[in-house]
NUSE-768209 format. One record per residue (C-alpha): residue number from 1; y, z, x. Coordinates in steps of 0.5 Angstrom, whole numbers. Layout:
REM NUSE-768209
num/y/z/x
NUM/Y/Z/X
...
//
This chain:
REM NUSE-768209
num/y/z/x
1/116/299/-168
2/120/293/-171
3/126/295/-167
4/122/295/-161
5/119/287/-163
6/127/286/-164
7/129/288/-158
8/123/285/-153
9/124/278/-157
10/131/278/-156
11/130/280/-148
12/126/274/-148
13/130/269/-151
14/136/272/-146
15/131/271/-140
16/129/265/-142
17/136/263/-144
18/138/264/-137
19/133/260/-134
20/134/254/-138
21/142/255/-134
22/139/255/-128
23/139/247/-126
24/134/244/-124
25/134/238/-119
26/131/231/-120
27/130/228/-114
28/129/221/-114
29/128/217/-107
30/131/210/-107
31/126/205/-103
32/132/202/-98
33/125/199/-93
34/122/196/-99
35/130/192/-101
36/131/191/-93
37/123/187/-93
38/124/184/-99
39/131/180/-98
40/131/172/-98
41/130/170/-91
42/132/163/-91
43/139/167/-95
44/140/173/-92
45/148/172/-90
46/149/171/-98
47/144/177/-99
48/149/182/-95
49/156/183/-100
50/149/187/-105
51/146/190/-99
52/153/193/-97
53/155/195/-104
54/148/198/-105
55/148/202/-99
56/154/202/-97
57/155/209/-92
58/148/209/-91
59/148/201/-89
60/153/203/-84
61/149/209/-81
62/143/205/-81
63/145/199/-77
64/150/202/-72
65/146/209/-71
66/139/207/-72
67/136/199/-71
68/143/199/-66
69/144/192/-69
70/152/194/-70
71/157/194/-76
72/156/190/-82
73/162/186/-83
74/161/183/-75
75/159/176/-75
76/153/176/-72
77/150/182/-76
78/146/177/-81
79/142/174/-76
80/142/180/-73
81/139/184/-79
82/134/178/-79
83/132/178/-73
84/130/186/-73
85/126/184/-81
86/122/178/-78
87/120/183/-71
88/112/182/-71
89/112/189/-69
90/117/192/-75
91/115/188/-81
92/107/192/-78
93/110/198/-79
94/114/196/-85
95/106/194/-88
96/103/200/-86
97/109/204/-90
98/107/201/-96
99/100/202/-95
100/100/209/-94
101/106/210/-98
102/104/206/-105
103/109/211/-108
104/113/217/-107
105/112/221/-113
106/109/228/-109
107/115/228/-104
108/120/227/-109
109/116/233/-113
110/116/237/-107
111/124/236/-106
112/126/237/-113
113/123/244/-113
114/126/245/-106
115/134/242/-107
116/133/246/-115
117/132/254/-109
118/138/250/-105
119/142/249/-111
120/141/256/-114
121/142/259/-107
122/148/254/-105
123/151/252/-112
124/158/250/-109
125/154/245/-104
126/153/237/-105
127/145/235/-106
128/144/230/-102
129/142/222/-105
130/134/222/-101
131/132/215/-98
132/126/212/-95
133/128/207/-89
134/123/204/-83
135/127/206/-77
136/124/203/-72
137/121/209/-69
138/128/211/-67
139/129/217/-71
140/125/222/-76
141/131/224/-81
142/138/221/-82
143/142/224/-85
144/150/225/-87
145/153/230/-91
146/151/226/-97
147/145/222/-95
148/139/224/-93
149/134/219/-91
150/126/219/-88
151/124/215/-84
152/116/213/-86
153/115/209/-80
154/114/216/-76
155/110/220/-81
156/104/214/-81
157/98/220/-79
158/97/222/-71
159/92/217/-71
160/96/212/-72
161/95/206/-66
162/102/204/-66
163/104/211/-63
164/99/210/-58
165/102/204/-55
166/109/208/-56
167/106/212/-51
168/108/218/-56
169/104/225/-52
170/99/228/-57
171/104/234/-59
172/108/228/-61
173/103/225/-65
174/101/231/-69
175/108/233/-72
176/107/226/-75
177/103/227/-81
178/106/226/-88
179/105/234/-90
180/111/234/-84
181/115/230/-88
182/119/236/-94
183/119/241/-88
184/122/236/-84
185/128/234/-90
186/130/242/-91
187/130/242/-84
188/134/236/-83
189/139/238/-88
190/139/245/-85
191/142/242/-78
192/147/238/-84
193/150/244/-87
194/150/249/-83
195/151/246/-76
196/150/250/-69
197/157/253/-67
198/158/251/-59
199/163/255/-57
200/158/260/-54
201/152/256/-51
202/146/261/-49
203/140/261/-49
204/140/267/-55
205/145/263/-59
206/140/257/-59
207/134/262/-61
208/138/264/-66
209/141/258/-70
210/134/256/-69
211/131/262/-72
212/136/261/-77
213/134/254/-79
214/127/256/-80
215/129/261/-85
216/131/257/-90
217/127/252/-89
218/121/258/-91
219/126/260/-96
220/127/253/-99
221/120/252/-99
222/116/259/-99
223/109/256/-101
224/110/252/-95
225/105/254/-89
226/108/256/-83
227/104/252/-79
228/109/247/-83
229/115/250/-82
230/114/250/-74
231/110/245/-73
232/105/250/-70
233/98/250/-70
234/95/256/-72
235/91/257/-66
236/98/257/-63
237/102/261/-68
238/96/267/-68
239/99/266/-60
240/105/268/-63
241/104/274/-66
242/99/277/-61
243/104/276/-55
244/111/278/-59
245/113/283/-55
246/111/280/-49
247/115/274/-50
248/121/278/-52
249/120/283/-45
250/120/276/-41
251/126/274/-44
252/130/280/-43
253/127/283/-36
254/128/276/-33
255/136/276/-36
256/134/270/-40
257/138/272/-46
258/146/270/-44
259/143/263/-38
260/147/257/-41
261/144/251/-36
262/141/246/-40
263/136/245/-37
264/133/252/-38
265/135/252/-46
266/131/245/-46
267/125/249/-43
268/125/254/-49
269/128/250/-54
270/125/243/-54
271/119/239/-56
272/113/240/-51
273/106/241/-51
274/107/249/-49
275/113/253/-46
276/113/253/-39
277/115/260/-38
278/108/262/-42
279/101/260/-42
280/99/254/-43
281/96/256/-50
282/102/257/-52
283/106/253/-57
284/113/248/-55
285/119/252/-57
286/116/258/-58
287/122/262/-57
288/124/259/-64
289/118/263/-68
290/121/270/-65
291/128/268/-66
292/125/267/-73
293/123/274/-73
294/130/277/-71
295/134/273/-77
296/128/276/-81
297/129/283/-78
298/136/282/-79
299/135/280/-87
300/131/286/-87
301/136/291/-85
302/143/288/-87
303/145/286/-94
304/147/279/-93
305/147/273/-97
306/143/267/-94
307/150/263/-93
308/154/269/-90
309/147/268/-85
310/147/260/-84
311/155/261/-84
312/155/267/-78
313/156/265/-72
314/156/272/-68
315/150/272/-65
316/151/278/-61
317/152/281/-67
318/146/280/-71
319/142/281/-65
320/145/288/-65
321/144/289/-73
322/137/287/-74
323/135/293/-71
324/129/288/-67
325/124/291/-64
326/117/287/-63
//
């Protein structure tokens, strides 16, 4: 009996052991908005070189890529900087931000959790630093290979006023609520690190790569809703699964699989209030859920790491080897 109380404190102590070696990260977001709304006014030239040094990679992705106000060191650019601080419209944006947004603890909660399975799954890759901007309504996610910042300004609640005199659509406006946010990062970092292979653009590479996206967001956050990971609502997801197989009918009897024009791979792929080739109950991008079946199947069937998944970029094959049938 004492041997056997030995034995199972000693698994104990290596079992914990093991999980002590396991890094746990500890995001913590950097409020850019806040540092940017807050410069001195009447000084902002002279507030530029700790601006620059604060941000420096992010500074320029910022005001080149998102408010468009050109690079940093261009004469102009404090005035022009000032000008995008003092617009009526963004510094509402930026006051709406901090009143919704006092504090970001519960989103730096729920990407520590996240980036500890990332870090776990992927050890050899970079955890990205995380900020927070006002972007102008202009873009939900920023990202570089280093940088992932969110954009608060775009996940004010779909009854937000200033959507409705952007003219944004009702399925716009849904996606743009603060629960969207964290499946969003994980999104945005998935489309950063494991980028779409464009060699062969058809309608199944889209599928799939979007499949794939999809299943690393639900493995870096496994308690998320899937309502959440494909912006669904669950009317529309229960859609999904009841016309599975009709769906993947469609796509083959119709010879869609191998199309390359753009304007049929939008149709299926991109944003929209329902999928034109379906009902009107269905959702936008439906096609992403089934693709999202498939990299399922394909799991279910083959003895692949989650990075030889993201890093596969022979479509035709996984579609062969997930032994898929809805």
């Amino acid at each position: 009996m004492y041997k056997q109380l030995i034995f199972i404190l000693s698994l104990a102590i290596a079992f914990q052991s093991c999980r002590l070696g396991q890094k746990q990260i500890d995001v913590k977001i950097d409020r850019m908005e806040q540092y940017l709304f807050s410069l001195p006014l009447d000084s902002i030239e002279t507030a530029i070189p700790a601006l620059k040094q604060k941000y420096g990679e992010l500074l320029d992705l910022y005001s080149q890529r998102v408010i468009a106000i050109g690079k940093v060191d261009q004469p102009q650019y404090a005035q022009d900087l000032k000008k995008f601080i003092t617009d009526s419209y963004m510094y509402d944006s930026y006051k709406k931000v901090s009143s919704i947004y006092p504090d970001v603890s519960n989103i730096e909660k729920e990407l520590s959790k996240a980036f500890s399975k990332y870090h776990e799954a992927f050890s050899d890759r970079a955890i990205p630093s995380v900020y927070t901007i006002i972007s102008g309504f202009n873009n939900s996610m920023v990202t570089s290979d280093s940088i992932l910042a969110i954009s608060l300004d775009m996940y004010l609640g779909k009854n937000e006023e200033m959507y409705s005199r952007l003219g944004l659509a009702g399925y716009q406006k849904n996606l743009m609520e603060k629960e969207f946010i964290v499946p969003d990062c994980m999104k945005a970092w998935g489309y950063t690190e494991f980028l779409y292979n464009d060699s062969i653009n058809n309608v199944l590479t889209n599928i799939l790569y979007e499949g794939k996206i999809a299943y690393f967001q639900q493995k870096m956050l496994p308690s998320t809703p899937d309502s959440l990971i494909f912006g669904f609502t669950k009317d529309q997801l229960q859609w999904c699964e009841s016309n599975e197989k009709q769906m993947w009918v469609f796509l083959v009897e119709k010879k869609m699989l191998y199309m390359t024009d753009d304007l049929t791979i939008t149709k299926l792929v991109g944003p929209a209030p329902f999928c034109t080739y379906f009902t009107r109950e269905s959702p936008g991008k439906a096609v992403v859920w089934l693709g999202y079946r498939i990299i399922e199947s394909y799991m279910k069937h083959n003895k692949s790491s989650l990075e030889e998944l993201l890093t596969n970029d022979d479509y035709q094959d996984i579609l062969s080897k997930s032994r898929y049938k809805p």
